[in-house]
C-alpha positions, 0 to 999 in steps of 0.5 A: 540495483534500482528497482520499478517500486523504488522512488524518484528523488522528486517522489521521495521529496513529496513524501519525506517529511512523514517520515521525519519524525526524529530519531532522539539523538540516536543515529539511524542505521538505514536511511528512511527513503531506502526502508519506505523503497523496501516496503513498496518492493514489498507491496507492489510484488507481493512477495514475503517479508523474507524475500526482500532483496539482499539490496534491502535491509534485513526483513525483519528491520523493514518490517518494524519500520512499516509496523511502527510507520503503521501504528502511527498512521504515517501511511494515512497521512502520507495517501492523505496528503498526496491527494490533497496535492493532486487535487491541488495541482487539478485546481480542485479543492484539496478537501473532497466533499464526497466520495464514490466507490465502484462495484460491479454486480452480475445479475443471473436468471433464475435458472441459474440456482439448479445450475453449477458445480456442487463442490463435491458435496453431491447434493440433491438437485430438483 
């Protein structure tokens, strides 16, 4: 079964090389591109380890590869290296000089701190 986190043949082709790190003369069981599709399953449903479609490798093998893909920091080089691409693709440079991170605030009166639901602790109020 195809699911809507797993990837295209051209995505994986973007992302494989991170992930072809060797396998020592060992033979793999499950193929990479299948375990980083069950970790995305994951990600994008928020569903438990556990969970996991029987379509997937047993959780607890998906969990070590995303344990040990983590602790090699291949999930940081993979997001680094698909900005780098898009920035390219964009004529931009692939190096971003700076950053912005959007907050939004909301700003009450002063009326406002006499107002509101105590949270059962039946405080006193002026």
């Amino acid at each position: 079964m195809i699911y809507p986190s797993d990837l295209t043949d051209e995505q994986w082709d973007l992302i494989k090389v991170h992930f072809d790190t060797g396998n020592y003369g060992k033979s793999r069981k499950h193929d990479q591109k299948t375990l980083v599709n069950a970790v995305f399953y994951v990600v994008k449903t928020g569903c438990q380890w556990r969970f996991l479609p029987k379509e997937y490798p047993y959780w607890k093998t998906v969990y070590s590869f995303y344990r040990r893909s983590k602790e090699r920091g291949i999930w940081e080089k993979v997001m680094k290296d698909l900005v780098a691409q898009s920035r390219f693709k964009m004529g931009r440079n692939t190096l971003p000089s700076y950053s912005l991170i959007d907050s939004q605030s909301v700003k009450t009166t002063g009326k406002a701190k006499d107002k509101g639901i105590d949270g059962g602790k039946k405080g006193q109020r002026a």
